[in-house]
C-alpha positions as CSV (number, residue, x, y, z in Angstrom):
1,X,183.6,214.8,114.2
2,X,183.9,215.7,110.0
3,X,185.2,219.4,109.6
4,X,185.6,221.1,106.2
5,X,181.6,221.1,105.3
6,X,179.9,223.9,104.3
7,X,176.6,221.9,105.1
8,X,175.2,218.7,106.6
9,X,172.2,217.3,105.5
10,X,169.6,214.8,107.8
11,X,166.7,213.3,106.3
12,X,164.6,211.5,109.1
13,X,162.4,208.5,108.0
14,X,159.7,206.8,109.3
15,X,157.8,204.0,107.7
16,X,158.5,206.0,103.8
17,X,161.0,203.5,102.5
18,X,158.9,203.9,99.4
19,X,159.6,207.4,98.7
20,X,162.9,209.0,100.6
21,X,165.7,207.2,97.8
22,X,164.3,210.1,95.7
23,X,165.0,212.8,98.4
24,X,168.7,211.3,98.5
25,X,168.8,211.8,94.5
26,X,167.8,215.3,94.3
27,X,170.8,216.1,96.8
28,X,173.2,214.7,94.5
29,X,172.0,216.1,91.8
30,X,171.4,219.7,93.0
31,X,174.4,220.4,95.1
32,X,177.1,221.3,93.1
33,X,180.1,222.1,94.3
34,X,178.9,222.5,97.6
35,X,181.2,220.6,100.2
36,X,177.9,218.1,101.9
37,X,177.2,215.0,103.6
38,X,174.3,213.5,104.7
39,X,172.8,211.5,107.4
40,X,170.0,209.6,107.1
41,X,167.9,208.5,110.4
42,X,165.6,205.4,110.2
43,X,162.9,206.3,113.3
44,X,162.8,202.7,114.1
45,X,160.9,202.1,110.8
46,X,158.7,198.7,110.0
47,X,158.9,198.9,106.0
48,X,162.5,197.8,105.6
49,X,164.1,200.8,105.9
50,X,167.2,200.9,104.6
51,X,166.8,197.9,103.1
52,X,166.0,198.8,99.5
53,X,168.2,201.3,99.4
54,X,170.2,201.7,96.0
55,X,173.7,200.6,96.5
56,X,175.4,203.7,95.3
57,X,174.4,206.0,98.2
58,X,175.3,203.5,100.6
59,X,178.9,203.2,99.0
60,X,179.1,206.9,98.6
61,X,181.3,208.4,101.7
62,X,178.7,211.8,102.1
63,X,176.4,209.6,103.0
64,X,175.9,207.8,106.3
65,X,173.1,206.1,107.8
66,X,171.8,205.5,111.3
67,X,169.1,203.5,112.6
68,X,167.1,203.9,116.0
69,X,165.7,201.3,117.7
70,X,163.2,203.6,119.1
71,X,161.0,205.4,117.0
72,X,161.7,209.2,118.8
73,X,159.9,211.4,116.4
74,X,161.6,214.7,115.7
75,X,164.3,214.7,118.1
76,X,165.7,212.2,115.7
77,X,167.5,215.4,113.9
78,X,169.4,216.1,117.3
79,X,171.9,213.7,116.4
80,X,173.3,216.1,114.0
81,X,174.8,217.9,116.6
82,X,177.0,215.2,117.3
83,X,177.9,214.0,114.1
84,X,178.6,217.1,112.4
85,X,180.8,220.6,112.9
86,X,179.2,222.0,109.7
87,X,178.3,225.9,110.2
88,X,174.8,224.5,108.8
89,X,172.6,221.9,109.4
90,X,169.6,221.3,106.7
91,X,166.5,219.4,107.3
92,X,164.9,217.8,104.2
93,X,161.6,215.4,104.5
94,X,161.3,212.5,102.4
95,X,158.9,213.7,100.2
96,X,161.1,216.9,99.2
97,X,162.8,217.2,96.1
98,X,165.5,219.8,95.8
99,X,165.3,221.8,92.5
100,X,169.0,222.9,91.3
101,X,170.7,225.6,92.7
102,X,168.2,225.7,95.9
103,X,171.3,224.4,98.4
104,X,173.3,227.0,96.8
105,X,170.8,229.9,97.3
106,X,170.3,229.1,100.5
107,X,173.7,228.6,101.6
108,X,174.4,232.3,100.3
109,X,171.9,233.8,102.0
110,X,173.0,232.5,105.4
111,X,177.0,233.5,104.6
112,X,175.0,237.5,103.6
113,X,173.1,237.3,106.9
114,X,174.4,236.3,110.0
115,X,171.6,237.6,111.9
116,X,169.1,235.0,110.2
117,X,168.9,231.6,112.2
118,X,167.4,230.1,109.5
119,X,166.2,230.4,106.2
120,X,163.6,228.2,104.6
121,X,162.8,227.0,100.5
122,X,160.2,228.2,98.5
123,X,158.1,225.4,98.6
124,X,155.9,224.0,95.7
125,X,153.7,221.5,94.0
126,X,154.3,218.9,91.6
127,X,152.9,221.7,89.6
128,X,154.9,224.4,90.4
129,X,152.0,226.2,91.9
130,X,153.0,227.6,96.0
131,X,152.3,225.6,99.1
132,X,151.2,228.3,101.4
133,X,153.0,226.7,104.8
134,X,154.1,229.4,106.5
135,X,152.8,230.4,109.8
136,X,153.0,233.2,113.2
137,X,154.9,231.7,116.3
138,X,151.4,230.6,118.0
139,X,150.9,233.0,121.1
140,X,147.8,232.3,123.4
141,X,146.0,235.1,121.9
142,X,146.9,233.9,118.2
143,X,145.7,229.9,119.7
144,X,142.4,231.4,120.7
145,X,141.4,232.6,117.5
146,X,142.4,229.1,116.0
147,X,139.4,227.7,118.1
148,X,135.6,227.7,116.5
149,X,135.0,230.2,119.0
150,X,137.5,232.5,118.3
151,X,137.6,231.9,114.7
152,X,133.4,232.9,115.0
153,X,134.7,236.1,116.7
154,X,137.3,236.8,114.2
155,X,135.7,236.2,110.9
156,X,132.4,238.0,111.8
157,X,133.5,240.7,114.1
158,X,137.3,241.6,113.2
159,X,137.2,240.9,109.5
160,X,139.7,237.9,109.6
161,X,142.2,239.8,111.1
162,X,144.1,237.4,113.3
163,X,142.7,234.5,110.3
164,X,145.0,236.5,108.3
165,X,148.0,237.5,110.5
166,X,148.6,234.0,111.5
167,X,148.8,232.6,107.8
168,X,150.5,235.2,106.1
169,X,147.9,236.2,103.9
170,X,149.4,238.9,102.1
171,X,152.8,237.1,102.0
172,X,155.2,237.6,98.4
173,X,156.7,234.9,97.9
174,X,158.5,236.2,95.2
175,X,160.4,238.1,97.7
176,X,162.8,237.7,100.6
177,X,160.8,238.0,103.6
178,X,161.4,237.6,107.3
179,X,159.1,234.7,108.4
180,X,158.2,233.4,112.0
181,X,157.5,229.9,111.5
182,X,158.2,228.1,107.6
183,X,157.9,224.5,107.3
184,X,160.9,222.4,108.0
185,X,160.7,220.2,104.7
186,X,164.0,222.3,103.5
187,X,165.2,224.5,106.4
188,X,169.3,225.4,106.9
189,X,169.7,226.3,110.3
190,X,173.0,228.0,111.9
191,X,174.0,225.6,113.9
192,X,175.4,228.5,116.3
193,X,172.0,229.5,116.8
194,X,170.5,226.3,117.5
195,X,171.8,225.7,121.2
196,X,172.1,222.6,122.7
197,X,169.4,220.6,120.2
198,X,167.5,221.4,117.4
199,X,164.1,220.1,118.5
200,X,163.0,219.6,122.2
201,X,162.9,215.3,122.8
202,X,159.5,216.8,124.9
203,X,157.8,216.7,121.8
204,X,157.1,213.6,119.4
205,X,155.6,215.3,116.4
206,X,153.8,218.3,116.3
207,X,154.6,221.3,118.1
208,X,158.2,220.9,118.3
209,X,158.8,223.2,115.2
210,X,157.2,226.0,116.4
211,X,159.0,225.3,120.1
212,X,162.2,225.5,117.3
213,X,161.1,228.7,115.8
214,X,160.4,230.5,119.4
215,X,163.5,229.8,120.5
216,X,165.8,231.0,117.3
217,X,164.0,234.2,117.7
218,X,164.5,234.3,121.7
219,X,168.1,234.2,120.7
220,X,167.9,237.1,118.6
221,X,167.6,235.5,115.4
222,X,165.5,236.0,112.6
223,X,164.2,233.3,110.1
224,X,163.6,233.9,106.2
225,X,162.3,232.9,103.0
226,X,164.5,232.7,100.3
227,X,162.8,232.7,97.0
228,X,164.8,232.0,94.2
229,X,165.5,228.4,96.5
230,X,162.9,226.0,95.2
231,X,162.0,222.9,96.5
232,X,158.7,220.5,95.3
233,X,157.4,219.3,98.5
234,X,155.0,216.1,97.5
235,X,153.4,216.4,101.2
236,X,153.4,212.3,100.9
237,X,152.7,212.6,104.3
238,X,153.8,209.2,105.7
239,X,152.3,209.7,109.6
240,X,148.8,210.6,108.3
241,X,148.7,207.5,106.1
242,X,150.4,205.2,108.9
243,X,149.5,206.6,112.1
244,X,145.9,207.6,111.4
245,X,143.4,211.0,112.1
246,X,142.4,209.6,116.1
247,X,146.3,209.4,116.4
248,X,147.2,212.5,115.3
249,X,144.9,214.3,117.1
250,X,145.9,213.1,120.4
251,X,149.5,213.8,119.8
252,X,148.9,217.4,118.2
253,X,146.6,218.0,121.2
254,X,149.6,216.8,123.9
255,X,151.5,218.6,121.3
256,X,149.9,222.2,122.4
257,X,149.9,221.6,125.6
258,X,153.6,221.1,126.1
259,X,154.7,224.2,124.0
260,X,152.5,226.6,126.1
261,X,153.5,225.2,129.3
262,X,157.0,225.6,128.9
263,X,156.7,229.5,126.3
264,X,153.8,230.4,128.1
265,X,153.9,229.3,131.7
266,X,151.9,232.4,133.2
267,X,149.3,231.8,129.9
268,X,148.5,228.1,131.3
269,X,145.9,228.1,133.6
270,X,143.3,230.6,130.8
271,X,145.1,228.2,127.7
272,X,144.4,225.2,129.2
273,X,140.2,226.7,129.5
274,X,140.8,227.3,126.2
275,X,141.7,224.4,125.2
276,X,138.9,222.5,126.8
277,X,136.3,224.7,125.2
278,X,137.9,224.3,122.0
279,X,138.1,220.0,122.2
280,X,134.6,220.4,123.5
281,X,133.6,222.7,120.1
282,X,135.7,220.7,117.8
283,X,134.0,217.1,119.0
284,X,130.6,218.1,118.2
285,X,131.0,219.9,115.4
286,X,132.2,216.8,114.1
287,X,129.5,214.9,115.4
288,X,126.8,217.0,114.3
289,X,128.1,218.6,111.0
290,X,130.9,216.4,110.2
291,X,133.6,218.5,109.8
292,X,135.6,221.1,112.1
293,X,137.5,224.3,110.8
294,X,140.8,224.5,109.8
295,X,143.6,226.2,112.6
């Protein structure tokens, strides 16, 4: 157990040997005087993994490095709450590169507000322009109007009303704000708010950070962007360049079907028609006009 940290760090890799060196880097080079260390998980990687690593981190003593035999997907990050007694835990993907002072901003924020759970980066481009991630926790009524149907209904009928609710359209980012579901590319989480794991081994991939988000704000918490914390996200997406589209879809489909069944038990039996109708819609839209719309 390592005591005295103000935070912890886990970066999760799978298959980006290429790329997550550079996430290590920014960490380095950004944190300050922040007391840190880092874990990073190898998902049972085929690229090498650790491999080519550059020396110095694995010589450095804040950084430590774990490899699973077993590719497990998210739940890789659970191991955190093992390894570390750190008041917060931060998730960083590979393809995230910490701008300076960002650790620092956030770590304030959390020690000002012990009601938030988490607080997220303000994510960005190469370019420096906003990546627009953030989402509602998906309720059956917001899933239905994710569907063609329901998106039909919305756009033509209700003026995009639930379009717009569900992706923040009218977020600031240029101001704190109280968000339901951000990315997880830079998220500190209280680890006192967490429970008993930070993502639910029932799901792989997709799905589980909502399941995350649900549950902090079950708990009472709230979750937040913090502006002045910037972070350029690269979205080098290693999954969708490894794994493939049929892949994904099947595992964001399971994905679905495992968060409503255990937040919305009593929603299952009209979700699960909803779901059908909405496979059904999706497959020959792509059959007939190639494409299928956007949740």
């Amino acid at each position: 157990m390592k005591r005295g940290i103000d935070i912890s760090i886990v970066v999760s890799c799978w298959n980006s040997a290429d790329i997550f060196g550079e996430a290590l880097k920014s960490i380095v080079a950004t944190a300050g005087n922040l007391n840190f260390d880092v874990t990073v998980i190898d998902d049972a990687s085929t690229d090498g993994g650790f491999a080519h690593l550059d020396a110095k981190f694995k010589n450095d003593p804040r950084f430590s490095f774990v490899r699973n035999e077993v590719n497990v997907g998210q739940s890789a990050f659970n191991i955190m709450l093992e390894r570390t007694q750190a008041k917060y835990i931060v998730t960083l993907d590979t393809d995230a590169r910490l701008q300076p002072n960002a650790l620092q901003e956030l770590f304030a924020f959390m020690e000002a507000h012990p009601e938030a759970g988490a607080a997220t980066a303000n994510l960005l481009y190469p370019d420096g322009s906003v990546q627009f991630y953030y989402r509602r926790i998906l309720t059956p009524t917001l899933y239905f109007f994710t569907t063609p149907i329901g998106r039909f209904f919305d756009k033509y009928f209700l003026g995009l009303r639930y379009y717009k609710r569900y992706h923040y359209a009218d977020l600031d980012v240029s101001r704190v704000s109280e968000l339901e579901q951000p990315p997880i590319a830079c998220l500190m989480l209280r680890r006192g708010a967490i429970g008993s794991y930070i993502y639910d081994p029932d799901f792989l991939l997709y799905m589980a950070d909502v399941d995350l988000c649900k549950r902090l704000y079950d708990r009472g918490y709230k979750i937040y962007l913090v502006p002045e914390a910037r972070v350029v996200h690269l979205r080098a997406v290693s999954s969708s360049k490894k794994r493939g589209n049929a892949w994904l879809g099947r595992e964001l489909n399971r994905g679905i079907l495992r968060y409503f069944k255990k937040q919305y038990p009593s929603s299952i039996p009209l979700t699960y028609a909803v779901f059908l109708l909405d496979r059904l819609l999706r497959t020959f839209l792509l059959r007939t006009v190639g494409r299928e719309p956007m949740r």
